[in-house]
C-alpha positions in Angstrom: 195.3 43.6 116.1 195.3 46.6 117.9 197.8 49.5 116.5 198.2 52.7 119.1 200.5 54.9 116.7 200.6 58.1 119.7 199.7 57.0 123.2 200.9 59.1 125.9 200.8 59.3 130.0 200.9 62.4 131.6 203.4 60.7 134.7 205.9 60.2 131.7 206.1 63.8 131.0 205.5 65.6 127.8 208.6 64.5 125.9 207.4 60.9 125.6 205.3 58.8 123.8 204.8 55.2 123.3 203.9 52.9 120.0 202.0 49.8 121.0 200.7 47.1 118.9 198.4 44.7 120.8 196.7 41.1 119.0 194.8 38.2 120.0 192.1 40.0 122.2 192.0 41.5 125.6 191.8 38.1 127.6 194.0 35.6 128.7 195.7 35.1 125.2 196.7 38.8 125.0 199.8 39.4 123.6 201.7 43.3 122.5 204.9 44.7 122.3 205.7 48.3 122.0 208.5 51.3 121.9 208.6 54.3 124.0 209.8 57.3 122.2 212.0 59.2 125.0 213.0 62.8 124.7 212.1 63.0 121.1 213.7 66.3 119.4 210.8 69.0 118.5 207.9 67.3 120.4 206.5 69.0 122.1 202.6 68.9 123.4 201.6 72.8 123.9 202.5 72.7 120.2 201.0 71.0 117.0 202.5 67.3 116.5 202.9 65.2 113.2 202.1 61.3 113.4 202.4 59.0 111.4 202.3 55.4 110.1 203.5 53.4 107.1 201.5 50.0 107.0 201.7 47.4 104.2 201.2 43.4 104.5 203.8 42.5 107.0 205.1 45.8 108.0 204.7 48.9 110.3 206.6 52.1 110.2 206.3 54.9 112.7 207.1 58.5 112.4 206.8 61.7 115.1 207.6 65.1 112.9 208.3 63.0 110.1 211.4 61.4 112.1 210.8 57.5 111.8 210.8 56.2 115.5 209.8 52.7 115.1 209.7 49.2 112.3 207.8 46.5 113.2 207.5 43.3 110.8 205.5 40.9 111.5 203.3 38.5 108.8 200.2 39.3 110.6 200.3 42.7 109.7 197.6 43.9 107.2 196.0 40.0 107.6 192.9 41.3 108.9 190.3 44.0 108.8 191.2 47.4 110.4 189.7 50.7 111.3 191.3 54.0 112.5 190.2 54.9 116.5 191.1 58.8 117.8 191.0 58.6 121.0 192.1 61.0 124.2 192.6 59.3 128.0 192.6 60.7 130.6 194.0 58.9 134.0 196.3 56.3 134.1 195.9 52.1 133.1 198.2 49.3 133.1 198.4 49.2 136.9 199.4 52.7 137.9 196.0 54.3 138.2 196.4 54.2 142.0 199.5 56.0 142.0 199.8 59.4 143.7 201.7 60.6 140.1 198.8 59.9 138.2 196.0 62.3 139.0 192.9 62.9 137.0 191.5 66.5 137.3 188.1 67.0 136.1 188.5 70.3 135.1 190.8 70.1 133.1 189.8 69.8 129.0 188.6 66.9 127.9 189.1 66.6 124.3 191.9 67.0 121.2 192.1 68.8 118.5 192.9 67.0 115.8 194.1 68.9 111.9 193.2 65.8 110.0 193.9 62.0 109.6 195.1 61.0 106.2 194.7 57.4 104.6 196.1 56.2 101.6 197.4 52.5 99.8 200.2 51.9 97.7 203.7 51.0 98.0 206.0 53.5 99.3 207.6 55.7 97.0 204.7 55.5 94.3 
């Protein structure tokens, strides 16, 4: 399972992001679902931005500045191994990479900063 807390185009402008959980590989038998965040209040991306996720057994949470933006339940959640990925794309995918909106410049930066990532278990509220 796949879990993309922050994923962002730059054709959707910078007052939207997207929450995307993907699961049973990349091949025929792919499956995801997701939620796009629209016009979130206080994001903004010249301008330090708080992520987040709650994850126990069976349930995701997702927060942008500490506002919770998305639950997902599901009992495959937390039933396998997992590892945290940063990661910064640049272009498009998903079948828009050919269109004119979607430009990739070369020089322009190619990297994030990134204050720090913080991992911890428990139930919530301990």
């Amino acid at each position: 399972m796949e879990v993309d807390i922050f994923e962002s185009i730059g054709i959707w402008g910078p007052q939207k992001t997207l929450h995307a959980i993907h699961w049973n590989g990349y091949g025929k038998d792919h499956q995801h679902i997701g939620h796009q965040v629209t016009e979130l209040k206080g994001l903004d991306q010249t301008k330090w931005t708080t992520v987040g996720l709650y994850w126990e057994e069976g349930k995701l949470e997702f927060y942008v500045n500490g506002t919770k933006t998305w639950t997902y339940t599901n009992p495959r959640v937390g039933s396998a191994r997992a590892f945290l990925l940063l990661s910064a794309q640049t272009g498009g995918w998903g079948g828009n990479a050919d269109m004119k909106e979607t430009v990739f410049e070369p020089s322009l930066p190619r990297h994030m900063y990134v204050d720090y990532v913080k991992v911890w278990s428990g139930k919530k509220g301990e």
